[in-house]
KEVOLUM-680171 format. One line per field, with one value per atom (N, C-alpha, C): residue number from 1; residue in three letters; atom name; x, y, z. Coordinates in steps of 0.1 Angstrom, whole numbers. Example, Ala and Ser with C-alpha at 12.3 -4.5 7.8 and 13.67 -1.06 7.14 Angstrom:
REM residues 2
tinu: 1_1_1_2_2_2
drenkol: ALA_ALA_ALA_SER_SER_SER
loti: N_CA_C_N_CA_C
east: 132_123_132_128_137_129
north: -57_-45_-33_-22_-11_0
up: 78_78_78_71_71_79
//
This chain:
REM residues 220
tinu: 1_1_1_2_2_2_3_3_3_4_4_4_5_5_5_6_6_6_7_7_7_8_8_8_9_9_9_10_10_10_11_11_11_12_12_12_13_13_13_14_14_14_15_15_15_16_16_16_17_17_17_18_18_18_19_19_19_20_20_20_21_21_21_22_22_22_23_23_23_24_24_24_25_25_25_26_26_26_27_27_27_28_28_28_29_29_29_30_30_30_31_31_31_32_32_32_33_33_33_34_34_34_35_35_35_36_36_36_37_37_37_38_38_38_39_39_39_40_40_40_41_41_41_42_42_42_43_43_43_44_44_44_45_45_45_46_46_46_47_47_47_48_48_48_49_49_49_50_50_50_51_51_51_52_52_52_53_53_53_54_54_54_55_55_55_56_56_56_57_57_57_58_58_58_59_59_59_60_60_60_61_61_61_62_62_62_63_63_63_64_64_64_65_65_65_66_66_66_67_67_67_68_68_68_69_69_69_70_70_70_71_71_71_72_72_72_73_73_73_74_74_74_75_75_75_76_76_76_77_77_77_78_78_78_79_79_79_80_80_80_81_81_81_82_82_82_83_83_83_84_84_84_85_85_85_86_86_86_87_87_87_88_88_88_89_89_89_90_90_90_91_91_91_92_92_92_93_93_93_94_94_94_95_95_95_96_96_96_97_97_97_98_98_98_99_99_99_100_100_100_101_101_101_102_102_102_103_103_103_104_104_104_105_105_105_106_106_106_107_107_107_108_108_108_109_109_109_110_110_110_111_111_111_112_112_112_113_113_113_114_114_114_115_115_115_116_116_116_117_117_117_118_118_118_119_119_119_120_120_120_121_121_121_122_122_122_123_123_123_124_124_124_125_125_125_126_126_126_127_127_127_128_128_128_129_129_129_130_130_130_131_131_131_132_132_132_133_133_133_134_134_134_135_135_135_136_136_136_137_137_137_138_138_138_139_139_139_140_140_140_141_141_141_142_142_142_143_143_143_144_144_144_145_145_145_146_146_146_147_147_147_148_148_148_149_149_149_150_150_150_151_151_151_152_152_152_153_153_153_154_154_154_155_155_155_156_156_156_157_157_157_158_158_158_159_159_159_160_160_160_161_161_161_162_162_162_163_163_163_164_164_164_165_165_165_166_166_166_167_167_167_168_168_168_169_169_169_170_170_170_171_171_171_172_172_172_173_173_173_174_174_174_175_175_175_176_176_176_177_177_177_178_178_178_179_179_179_180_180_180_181_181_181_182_182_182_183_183_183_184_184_184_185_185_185_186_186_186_187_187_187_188_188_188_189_189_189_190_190_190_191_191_191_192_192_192_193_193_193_194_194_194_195_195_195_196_196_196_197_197_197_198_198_198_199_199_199_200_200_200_201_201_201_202_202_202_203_203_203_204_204_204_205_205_205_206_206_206_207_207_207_208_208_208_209_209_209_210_210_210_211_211_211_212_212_212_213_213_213_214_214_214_215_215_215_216_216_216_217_217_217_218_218_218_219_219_219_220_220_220
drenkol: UNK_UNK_UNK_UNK_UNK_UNK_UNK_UNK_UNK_UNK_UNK_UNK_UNK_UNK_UNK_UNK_UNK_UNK_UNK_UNK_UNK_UNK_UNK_UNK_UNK_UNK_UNK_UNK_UNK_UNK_UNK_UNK_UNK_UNK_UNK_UNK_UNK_UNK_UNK_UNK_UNK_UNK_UNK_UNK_UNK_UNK_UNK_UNK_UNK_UNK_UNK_UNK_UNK_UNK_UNK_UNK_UNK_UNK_UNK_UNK_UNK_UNK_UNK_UNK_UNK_UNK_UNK_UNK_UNK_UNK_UNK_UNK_UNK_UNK_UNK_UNK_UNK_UNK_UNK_UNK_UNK_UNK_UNK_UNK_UNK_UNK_UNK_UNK_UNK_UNK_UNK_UNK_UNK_UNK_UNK_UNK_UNK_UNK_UNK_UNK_UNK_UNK_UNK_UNK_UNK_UNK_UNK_UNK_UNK_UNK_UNK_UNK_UNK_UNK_UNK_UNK_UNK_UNK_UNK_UNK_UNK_UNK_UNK_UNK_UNK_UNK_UNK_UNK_UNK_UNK_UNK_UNK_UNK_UNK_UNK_UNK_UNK_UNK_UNK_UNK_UNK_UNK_UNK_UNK_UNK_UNK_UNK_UNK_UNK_UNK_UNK_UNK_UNK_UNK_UNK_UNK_UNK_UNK_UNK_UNK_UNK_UNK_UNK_UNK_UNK_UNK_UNK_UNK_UNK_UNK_UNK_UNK_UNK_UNK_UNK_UNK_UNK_UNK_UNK_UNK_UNK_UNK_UNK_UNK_UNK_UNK_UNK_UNK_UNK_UNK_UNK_UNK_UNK_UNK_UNK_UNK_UNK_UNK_UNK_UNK_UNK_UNK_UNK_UNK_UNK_UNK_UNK_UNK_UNK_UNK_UNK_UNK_UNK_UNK_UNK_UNK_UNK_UNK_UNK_UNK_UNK_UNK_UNK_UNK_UNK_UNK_UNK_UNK_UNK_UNK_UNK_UNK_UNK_UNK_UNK_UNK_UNK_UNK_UNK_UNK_UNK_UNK_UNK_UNK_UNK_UNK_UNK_UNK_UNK_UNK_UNK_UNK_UNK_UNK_UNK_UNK_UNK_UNK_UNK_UNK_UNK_UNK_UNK_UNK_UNK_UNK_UNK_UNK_UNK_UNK_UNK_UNK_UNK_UNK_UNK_UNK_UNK_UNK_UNK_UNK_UNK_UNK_UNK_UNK_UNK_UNK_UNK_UNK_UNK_UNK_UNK_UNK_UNK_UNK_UNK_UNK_UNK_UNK_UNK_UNK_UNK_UNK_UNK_UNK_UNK_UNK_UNK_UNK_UNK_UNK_UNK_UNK_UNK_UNK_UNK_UNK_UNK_UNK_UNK_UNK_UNK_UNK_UNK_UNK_UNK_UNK_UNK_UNK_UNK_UNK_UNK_UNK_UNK_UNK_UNK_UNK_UNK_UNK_UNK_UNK_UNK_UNK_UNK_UNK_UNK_UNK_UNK_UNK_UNK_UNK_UNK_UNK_UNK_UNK_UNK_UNK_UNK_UNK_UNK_UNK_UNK_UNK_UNK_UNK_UNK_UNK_UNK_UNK_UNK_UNK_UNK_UNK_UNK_UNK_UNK_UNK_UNK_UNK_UNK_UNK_UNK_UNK_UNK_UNK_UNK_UNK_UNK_UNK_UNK_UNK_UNK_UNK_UNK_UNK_UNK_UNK_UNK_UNK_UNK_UNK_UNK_UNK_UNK_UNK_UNK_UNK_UNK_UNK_UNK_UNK_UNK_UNK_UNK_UNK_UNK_UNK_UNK_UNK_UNK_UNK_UNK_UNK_UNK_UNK_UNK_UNK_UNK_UNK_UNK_UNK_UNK_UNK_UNK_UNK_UNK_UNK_UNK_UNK_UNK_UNK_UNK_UNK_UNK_UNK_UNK_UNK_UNK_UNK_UNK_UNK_UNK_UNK_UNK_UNK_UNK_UNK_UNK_UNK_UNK_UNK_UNK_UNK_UNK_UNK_UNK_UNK_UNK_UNK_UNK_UNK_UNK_UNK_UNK_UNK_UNK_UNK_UNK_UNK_UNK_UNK_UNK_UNK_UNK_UNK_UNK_UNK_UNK_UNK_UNK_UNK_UNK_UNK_UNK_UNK_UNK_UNK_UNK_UNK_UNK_UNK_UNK_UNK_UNK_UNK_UNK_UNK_UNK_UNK_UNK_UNK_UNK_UNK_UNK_UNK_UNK_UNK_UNK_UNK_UNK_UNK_UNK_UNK_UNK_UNK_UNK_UNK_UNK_UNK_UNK_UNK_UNK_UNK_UNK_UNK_UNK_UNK_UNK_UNK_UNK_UNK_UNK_UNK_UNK_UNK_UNK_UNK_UNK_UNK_UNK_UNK_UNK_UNK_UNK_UNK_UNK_UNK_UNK_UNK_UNK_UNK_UNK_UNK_UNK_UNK_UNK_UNK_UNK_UNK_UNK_UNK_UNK_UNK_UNK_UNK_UNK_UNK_UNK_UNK_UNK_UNK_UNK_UNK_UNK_UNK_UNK_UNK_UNK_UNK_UNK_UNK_UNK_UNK_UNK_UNK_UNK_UNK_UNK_UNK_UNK_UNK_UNK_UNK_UNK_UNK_UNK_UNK_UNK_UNK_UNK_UNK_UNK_UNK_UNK_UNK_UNK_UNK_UNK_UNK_UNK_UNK_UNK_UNK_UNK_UNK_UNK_UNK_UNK_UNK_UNK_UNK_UNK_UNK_UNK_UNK_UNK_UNK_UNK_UNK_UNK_UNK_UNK_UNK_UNK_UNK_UNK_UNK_UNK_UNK_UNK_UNK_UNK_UNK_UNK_UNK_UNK_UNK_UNK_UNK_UNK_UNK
loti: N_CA_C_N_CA_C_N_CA_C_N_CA_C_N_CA_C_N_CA_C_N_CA_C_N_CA_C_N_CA_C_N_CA_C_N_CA_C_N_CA_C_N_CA_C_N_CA_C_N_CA_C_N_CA_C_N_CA_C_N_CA_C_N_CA_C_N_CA_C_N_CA_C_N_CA_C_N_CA_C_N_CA_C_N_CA_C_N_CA_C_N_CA_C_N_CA_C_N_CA_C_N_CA_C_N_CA_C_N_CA_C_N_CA_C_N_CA_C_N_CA_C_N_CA_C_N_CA_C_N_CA_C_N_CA_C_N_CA_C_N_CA_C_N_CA_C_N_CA_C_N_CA_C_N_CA_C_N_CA_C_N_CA_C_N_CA_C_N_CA_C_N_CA_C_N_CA_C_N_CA_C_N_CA_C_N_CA_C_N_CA_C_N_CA_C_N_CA_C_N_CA_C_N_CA_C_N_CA_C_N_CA_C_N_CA_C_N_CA_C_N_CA_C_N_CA_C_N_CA_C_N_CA_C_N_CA_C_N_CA_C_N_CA_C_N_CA_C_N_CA_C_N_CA_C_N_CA_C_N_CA_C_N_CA_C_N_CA_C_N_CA_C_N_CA_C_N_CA_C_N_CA_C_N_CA_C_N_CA_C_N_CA_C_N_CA_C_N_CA_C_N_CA_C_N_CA_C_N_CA_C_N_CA_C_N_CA_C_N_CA_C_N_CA_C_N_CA_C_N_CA_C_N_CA_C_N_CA_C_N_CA_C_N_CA_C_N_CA_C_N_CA_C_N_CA_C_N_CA_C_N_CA_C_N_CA_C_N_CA_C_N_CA_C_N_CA_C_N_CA_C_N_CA_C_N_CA_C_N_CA_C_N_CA_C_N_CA_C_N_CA_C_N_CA_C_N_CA_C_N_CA_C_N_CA_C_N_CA_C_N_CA_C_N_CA_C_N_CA_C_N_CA_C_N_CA_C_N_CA_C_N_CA_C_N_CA_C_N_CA_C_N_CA_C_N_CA_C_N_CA_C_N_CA_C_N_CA_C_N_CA_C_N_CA_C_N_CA_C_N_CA_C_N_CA_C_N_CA_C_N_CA_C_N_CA_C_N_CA_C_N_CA_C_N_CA_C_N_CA_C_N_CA_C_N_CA_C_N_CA_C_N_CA_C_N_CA_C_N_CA_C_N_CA_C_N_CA_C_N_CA_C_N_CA_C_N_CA_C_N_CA_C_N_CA_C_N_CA_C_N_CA_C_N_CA_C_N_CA_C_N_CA_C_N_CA_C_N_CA_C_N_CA_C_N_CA_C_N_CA_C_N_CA_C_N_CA_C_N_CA_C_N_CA_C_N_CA_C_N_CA_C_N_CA_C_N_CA_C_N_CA_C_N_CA_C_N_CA_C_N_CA_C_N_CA_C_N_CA_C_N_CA_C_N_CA_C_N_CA_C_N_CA_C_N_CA_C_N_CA_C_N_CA_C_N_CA_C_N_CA_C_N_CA_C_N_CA_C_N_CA_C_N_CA_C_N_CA_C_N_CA_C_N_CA_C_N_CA_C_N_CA_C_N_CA_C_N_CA_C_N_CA_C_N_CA_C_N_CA_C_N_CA_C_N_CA_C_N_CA_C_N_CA_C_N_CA_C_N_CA_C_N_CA_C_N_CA_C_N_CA_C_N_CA_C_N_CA_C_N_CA_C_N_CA_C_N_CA_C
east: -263_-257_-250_-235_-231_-230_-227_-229_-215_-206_-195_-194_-183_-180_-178_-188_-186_-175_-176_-163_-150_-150_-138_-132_-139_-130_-130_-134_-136_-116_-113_-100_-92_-96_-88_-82_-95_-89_-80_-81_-73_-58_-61_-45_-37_-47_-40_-37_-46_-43_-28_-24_-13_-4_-5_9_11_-1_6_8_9_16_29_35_47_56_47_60_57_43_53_64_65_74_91_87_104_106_92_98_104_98_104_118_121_132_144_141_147_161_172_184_191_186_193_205_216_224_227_221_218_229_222_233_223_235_226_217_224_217_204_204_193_180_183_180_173_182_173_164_165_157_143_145_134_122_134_125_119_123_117_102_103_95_85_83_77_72_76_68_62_69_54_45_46_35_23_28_14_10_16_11_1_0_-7_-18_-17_-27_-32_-27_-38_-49_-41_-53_-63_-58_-70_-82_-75_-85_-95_-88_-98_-109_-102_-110_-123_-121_-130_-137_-135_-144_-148_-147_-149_-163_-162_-173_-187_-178_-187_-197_-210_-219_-222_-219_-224_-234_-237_-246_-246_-235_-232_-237_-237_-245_-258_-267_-278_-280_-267_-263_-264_-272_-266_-256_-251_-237_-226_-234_-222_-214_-224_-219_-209_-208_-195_-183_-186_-171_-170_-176_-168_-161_-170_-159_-143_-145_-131_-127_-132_-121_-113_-125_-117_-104_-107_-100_-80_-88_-78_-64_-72_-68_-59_-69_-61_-45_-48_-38_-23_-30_-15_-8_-17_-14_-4_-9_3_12_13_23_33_28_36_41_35_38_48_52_63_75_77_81_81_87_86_93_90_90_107_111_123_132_123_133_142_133_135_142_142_153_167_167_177_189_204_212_220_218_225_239_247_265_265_273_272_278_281_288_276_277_271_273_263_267_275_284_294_292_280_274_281_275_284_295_301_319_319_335_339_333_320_315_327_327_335_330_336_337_344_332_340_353_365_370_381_386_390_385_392_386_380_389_383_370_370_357_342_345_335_331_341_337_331_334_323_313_307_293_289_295_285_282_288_289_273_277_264_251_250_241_234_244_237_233_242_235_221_220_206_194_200_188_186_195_187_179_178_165_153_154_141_137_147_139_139_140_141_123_120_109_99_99_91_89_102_99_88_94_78_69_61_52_47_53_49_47_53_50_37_39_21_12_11_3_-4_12_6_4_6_-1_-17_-21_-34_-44_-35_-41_-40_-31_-36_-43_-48_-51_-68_-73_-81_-88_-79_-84_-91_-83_-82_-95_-101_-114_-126_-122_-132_-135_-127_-128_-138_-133_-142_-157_-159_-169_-178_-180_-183_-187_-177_-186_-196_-193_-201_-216_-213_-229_-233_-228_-231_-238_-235_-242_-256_-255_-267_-278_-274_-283_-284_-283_-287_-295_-292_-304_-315_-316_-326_-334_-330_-333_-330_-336_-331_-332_-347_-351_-341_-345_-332_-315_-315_-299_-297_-308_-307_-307_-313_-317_-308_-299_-284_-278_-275_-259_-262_-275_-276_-274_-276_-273_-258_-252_-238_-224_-228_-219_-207_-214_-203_-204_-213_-212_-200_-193_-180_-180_-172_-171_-170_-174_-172_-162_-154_-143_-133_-129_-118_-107_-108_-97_-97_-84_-85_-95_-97_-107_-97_-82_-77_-62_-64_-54_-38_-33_-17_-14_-6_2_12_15_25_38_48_59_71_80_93_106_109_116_131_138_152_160_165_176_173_161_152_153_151_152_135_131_120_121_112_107_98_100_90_73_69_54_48_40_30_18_16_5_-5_-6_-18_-34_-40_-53_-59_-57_-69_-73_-84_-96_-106_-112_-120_-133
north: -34_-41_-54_-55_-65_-74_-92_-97_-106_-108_-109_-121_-130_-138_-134_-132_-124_-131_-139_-151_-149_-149_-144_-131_-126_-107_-107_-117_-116_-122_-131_-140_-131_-121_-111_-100_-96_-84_-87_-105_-109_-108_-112_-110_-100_-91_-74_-68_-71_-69_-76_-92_-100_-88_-84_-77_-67_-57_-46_-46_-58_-56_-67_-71_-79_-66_-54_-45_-31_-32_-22_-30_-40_-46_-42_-44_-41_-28_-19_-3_-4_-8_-5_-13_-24_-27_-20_-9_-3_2_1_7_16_28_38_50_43_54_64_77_85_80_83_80_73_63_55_45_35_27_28_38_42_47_56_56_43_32_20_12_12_6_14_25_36_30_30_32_21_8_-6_-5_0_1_9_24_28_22_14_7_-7_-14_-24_-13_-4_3_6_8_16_4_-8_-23_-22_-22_-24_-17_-2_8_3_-5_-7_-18_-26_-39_-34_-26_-16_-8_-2_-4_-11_-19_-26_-41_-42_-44_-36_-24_-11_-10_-15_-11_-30_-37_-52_-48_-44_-41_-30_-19_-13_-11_-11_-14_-27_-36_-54_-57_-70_-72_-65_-69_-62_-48_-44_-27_-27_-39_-39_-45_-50_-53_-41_-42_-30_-27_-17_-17_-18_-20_-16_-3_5_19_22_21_25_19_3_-4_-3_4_5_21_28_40_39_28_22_19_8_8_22_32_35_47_45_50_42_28_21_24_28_33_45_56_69_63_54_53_48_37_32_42_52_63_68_73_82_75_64_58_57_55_62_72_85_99_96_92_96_89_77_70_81_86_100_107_109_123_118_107_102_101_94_98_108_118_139_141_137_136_132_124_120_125_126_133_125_129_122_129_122_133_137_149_155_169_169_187_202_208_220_227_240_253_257_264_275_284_290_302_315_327_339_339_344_349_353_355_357_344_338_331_320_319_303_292_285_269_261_250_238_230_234_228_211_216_208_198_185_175_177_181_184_194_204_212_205_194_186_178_173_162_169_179_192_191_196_198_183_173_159_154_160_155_166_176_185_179_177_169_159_152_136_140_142_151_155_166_170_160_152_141_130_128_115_115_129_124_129_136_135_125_115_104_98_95_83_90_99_110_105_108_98_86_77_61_60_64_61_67_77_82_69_64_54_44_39_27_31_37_41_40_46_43_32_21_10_-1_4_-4_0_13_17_7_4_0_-15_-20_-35_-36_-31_-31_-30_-18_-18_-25_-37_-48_-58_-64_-72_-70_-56_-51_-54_-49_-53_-65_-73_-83_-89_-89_-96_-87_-72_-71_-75_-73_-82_-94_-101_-116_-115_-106_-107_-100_-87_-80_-91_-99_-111_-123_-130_-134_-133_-122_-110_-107_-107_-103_-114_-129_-141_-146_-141_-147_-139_-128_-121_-125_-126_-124_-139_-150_-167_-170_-168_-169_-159_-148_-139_-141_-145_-153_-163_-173_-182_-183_-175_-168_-161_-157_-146_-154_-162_-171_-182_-183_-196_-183_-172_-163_-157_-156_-150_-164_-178_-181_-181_-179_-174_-163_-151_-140_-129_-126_-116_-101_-97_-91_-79_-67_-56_-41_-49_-35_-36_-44_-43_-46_-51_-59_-74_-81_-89_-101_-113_-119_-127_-130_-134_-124_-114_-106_-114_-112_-120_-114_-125_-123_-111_-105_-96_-106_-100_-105_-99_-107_-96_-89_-81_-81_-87_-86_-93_-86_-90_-82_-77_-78_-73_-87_-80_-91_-95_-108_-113_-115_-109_-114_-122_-126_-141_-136_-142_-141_-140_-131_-132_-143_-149_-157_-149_-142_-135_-133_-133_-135_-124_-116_-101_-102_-94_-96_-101_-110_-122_-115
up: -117_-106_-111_-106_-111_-101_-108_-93_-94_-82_-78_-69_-68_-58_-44_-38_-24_-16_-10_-5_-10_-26_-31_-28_-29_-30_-15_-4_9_13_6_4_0_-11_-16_-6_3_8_17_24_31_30_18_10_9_8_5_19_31_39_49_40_44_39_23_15_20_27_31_46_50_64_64_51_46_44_35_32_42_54_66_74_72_82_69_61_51_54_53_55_66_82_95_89_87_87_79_67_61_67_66_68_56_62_46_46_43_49_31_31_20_7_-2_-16_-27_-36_-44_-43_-31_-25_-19_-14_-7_-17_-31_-42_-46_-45_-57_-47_-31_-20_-25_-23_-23_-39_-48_-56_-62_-54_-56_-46_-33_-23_-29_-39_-40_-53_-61_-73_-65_-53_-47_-37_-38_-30_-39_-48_-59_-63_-68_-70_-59_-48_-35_-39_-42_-44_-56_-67_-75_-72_-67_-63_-58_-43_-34_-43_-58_-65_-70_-73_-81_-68_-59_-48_-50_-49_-46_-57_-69_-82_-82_-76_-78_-68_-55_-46_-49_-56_-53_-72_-69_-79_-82_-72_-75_-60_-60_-54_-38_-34_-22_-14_-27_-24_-15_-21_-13_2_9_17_29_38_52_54_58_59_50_39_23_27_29_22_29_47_52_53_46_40_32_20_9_12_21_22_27_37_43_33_21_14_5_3_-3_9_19_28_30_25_22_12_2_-10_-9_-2_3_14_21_32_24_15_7_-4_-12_-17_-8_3_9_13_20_19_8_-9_-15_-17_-16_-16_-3_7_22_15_11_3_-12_-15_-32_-23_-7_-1_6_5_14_2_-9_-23_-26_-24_-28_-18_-2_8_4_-3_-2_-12_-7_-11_-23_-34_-42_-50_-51_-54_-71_-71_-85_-77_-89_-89_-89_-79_-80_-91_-92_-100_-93_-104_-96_-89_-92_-85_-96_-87_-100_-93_-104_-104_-92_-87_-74_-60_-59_-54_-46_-35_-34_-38_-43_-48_-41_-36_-30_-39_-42_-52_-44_-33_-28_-21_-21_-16_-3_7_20_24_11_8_6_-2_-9_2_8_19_32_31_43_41_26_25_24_18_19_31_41_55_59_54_62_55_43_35_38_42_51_61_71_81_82_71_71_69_59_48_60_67_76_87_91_99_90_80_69_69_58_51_66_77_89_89_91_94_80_70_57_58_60_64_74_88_96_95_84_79_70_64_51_57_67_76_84_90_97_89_71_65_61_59_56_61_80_91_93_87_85_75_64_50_53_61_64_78_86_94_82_76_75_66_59_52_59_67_76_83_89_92_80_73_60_61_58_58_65_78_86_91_85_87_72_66_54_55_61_67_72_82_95_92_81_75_67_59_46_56_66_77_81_86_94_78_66_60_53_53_46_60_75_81_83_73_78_65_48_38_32_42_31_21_17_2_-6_-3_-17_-17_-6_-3_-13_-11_-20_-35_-42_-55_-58_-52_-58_-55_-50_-47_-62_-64_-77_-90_-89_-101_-99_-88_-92_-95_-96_-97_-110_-121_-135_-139_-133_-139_-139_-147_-147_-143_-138_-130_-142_-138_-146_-143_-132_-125_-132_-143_-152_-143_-134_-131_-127_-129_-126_-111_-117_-112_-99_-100_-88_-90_-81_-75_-69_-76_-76_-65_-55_-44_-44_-36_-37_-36_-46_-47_-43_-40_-34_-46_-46_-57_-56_-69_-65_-56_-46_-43_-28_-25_-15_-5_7_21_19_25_26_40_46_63_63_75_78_75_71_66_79_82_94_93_101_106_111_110_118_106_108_106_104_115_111_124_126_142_137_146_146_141
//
């Protein structure tokens, strides 16, 4: 058993739960009309998504096998978290899945001999028309898949969070003495989840809109 800054990774989840309700609010706000652009939106959004999914790891390998374990109620928050984990995953998979949607330009096969070929301009501009057509209510259809997810995954930080308090409470007024005896042994001991000891803010990338930072807190 390793033993961890409980308060801290409690600050942390907070945080994780701020970043992924910073980038469902970029997904809703997404405007993607099919092509390249839509291409390099996508594939910024799905490289801070997996960022997200790794911290959620290492949250979850920070928690689980340290002191906390012996805590009531460990076991069904660390399943949330890793429930956590599952939700922002998919969220990148819908996000992959709006990617693969989307219609990017290039020249077909010819098909076999005799076959028609789009050769004319007004030909080409048919099928890119039926193309888009088809691709935008897909990816519109993936976006709010990936946004529900990652209103799941901060939502259920934000829960952690505050139940964690609230079990870390309930079991220092039941258990004083051993409360007191682990809080004087975990203050310099290192953490053994291989990840980092202060989880870096999510950052926006260049080029990318920044929305107002939410003030909200979580539930009490």
């Amino acid at each position: 058993m390793h033993q961890i800054d409980l308060p801290a990774e409690i600050a942390r989840l907070r945080q994780l739960g701020s970043d992924f309700e910073d980038l469902h609010s970029e997904i809703r706000s997404l405007a993607l009309p099919p092509g390249t652009d839509a291409r390099q939106q996508l594939t910024a959004k799905i490289v801070d998504t997996n960022e997200l999914v790794q911290q959620a790891m290492c949250r979850l390998a920070a928690l689980d096998g340290s002191q906390y374990t012996a805590v009531p109620g460990s076991r069904p928050a660390l399943e949330a978290l890793a429930s956590v984990v599952l939700a922002a995953s998919l969220a990148a998979c819908d996000l992959a899945l709006a990617l693969e949607a989307n219609p990017l330009e290039g020249a077909p096969f010819p098909g076999p001999p005799g076959a028609p070929f789009p050769d004319t301009a007004a030909d080409e501009a048919a099928v890119r028309t039926a193309r888009h057509a088809e691709a935008v209510p897909a990816m519109a259809e993936h976006l709010a898949n990936a946004a529900h997810q990652l209103d799941l995954a901060h939502t259920g930080c934000y829960y952690l969070a505050s139940g964690i308090t609230r079990d870390l409470k309930q079991h220092a007024e039941q258990n004083p003495r051993r409360h007191r005896r682990r809080r004087s042994r975990t203050a310099s001991t290192p953490s053994s989840s291989g990840c980092p000891q202060t989880a870096a803010p999510f950052t926006k990338r260049a080029g990318t809109a920044s929305p107002r930072r939410s003030t909200r807190t979580g539930p009490p």
